[in-house]
C-alpha positions in Angstrom: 1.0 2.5 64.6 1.5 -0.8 62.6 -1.8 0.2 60.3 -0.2 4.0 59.9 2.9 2.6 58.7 1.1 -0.1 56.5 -0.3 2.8 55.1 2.4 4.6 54.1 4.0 2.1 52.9 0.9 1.7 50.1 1.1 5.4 49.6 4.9 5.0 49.0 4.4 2.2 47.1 1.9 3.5 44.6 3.3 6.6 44.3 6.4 5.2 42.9 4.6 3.0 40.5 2.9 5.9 39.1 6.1 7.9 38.7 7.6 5.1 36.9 4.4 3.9 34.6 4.5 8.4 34.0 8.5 7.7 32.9 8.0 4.8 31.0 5.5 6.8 28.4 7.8 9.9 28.5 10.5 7.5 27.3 7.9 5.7 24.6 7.1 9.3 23.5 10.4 10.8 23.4 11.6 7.7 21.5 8.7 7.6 18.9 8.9 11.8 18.2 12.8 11.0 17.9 13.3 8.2 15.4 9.4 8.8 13.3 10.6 10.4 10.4 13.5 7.6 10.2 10.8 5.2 10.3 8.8 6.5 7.5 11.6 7.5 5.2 12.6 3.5 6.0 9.1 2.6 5.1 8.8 4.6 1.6 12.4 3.1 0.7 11.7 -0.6 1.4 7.7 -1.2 2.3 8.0 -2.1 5.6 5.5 -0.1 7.9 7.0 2.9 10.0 4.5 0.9 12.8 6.3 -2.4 12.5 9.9 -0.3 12.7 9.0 1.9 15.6 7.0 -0.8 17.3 9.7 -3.6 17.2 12.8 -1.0 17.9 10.4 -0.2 21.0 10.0 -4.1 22.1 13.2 -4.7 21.5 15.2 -2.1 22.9 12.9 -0.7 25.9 12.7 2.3 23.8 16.0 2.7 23.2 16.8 2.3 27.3 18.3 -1.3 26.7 22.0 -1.8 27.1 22.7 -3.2 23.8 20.3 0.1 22.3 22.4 2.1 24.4 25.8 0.8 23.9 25.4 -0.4 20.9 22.9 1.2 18.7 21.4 -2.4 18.3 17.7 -1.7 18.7 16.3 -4.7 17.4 18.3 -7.2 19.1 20.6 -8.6 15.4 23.0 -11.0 16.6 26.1 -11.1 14.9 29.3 -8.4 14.0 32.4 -10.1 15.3 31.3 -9.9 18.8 31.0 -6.5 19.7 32.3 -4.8 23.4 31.4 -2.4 25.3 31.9 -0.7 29.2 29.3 -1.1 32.3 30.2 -0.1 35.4 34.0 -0.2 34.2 33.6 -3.6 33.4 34.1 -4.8 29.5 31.5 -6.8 28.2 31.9 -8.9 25.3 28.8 -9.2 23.2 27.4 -11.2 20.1 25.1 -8.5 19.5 26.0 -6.5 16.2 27.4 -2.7 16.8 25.9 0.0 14.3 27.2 3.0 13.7 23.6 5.0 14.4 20.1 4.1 15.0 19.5 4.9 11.5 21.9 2.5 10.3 20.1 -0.4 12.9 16.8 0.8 11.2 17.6 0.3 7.9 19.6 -3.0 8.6 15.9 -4.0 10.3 14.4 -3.3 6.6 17.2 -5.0 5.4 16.6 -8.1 7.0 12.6 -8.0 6.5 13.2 -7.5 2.8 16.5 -9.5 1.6 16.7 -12.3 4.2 15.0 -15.5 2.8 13.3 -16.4 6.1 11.5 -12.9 5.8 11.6 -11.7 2.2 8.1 -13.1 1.2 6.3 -10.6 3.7 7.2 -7.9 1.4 5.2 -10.0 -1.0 2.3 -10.7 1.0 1.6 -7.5 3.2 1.5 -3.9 2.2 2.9 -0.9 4.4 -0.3 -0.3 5.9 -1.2 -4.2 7.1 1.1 -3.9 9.6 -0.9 -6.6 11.8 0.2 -9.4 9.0 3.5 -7.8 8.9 3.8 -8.6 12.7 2.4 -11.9 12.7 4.2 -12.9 9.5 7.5 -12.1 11.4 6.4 -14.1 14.6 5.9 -16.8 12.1 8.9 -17.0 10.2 10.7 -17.1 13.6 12.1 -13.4 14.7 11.5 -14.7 17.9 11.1 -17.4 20.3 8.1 -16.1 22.0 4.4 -17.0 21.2 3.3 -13.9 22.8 6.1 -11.7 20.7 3.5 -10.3 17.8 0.7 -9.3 20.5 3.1 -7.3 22.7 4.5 -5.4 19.9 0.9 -5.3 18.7 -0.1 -3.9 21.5 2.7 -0.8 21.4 1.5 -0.2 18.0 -1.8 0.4 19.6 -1.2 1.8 22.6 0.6 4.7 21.0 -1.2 5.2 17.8 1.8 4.0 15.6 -0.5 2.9 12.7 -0.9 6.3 11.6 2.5 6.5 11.0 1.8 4.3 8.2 -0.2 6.6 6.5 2.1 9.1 6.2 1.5 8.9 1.9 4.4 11.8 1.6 8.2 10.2 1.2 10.6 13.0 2.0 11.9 14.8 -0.8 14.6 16.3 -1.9 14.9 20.2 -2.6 14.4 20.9 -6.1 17.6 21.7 -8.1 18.3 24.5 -10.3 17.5 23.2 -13.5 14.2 21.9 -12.4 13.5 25.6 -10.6 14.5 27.1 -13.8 12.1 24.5 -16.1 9.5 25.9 -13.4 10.0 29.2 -14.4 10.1 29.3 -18.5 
């Protein structure tokens, strides 16, 4: 009876790991099809690679299932704002995380940071949009975060889901021609 239940309990066990490592990739995938085109219109504006956008946001936020991410738009983890608050479980929270408007708007704020801030500014220097292995290591470096292993894991989601090829994406959305420029087209 003991080995039966012992048993079960595995089953049990393994079955809910499976069912969460299945939700976990739904969520990376939902998140990724989502915010993509975000990410590469960011990338053609400022240089920074769609991979490194999508692949921090994703480290950062738990693709996009992080309290801050959800409460706050904040998917990158930016201190700062005024000390932004929030509800959970009808209980304010008082944060010194920054509040944005959109995800867009913590996107480009991202990009903003990797290309104006002084600590970060020379990566736009160094790396193109499609070395996004420097760009990650070169944020590591100039001290994003506190973590040695910080670069590899976000490495590693860059990987794991193919986010490089983002990167390649040559074509910056453009706008609809206007009337003049149809009517040019047509003399």
């Amino acid at each position: 009876m003991k080995k039966l239940f012992t048993i079960t309990l595995l089953s049990v066990s393994f079955f809910i790991a499976a069912t969460s490592a299945v939700s976990a990739q739904s969520a990376a995938q939902s998140y990724i099809e989502k915010f993509k085109d975000n990410a590469i219109r960011i990338m053609h504006e400022t240089g920074v690679p769609a991979s490194i956008i999508l692949g921090v946001a994703m480290h950062e936020s738990a693709s996009g299932n992080s309290a801050i991410a959800k409460n706050l738009n904040n998917q990158f983890g930016v201190k700062g704002g005024g000390g932004a608050v929030y509800y959970k479980n009808n209980k304010k929270v008082k944060s010194s995380y920054k509040k944005y408007s959109s995800v867009m708007e913590s996107f480009q704020d991202f990009a903003r940071i990797m290309t104006e801030r002084k600590q970060f500014s020379h990566l736009a220097d160094r790396f193109t949009q499609y070395d996004y292995r420097g760009w990650a290591k070169g944020i590591q470096r100039s001290g994003y975060a506190s973590s040695k292993k910080w670069s590899a894991q976000v490495l590693g989601i860059i990987n794991k889901y193919d986010l490089d090829e983002l990167d390649d994406d040559a074509t910056p959305a453009t706008p609809a021609p206007n009337k003049e420029e149809l009517a040019d087209n047509n003399k």
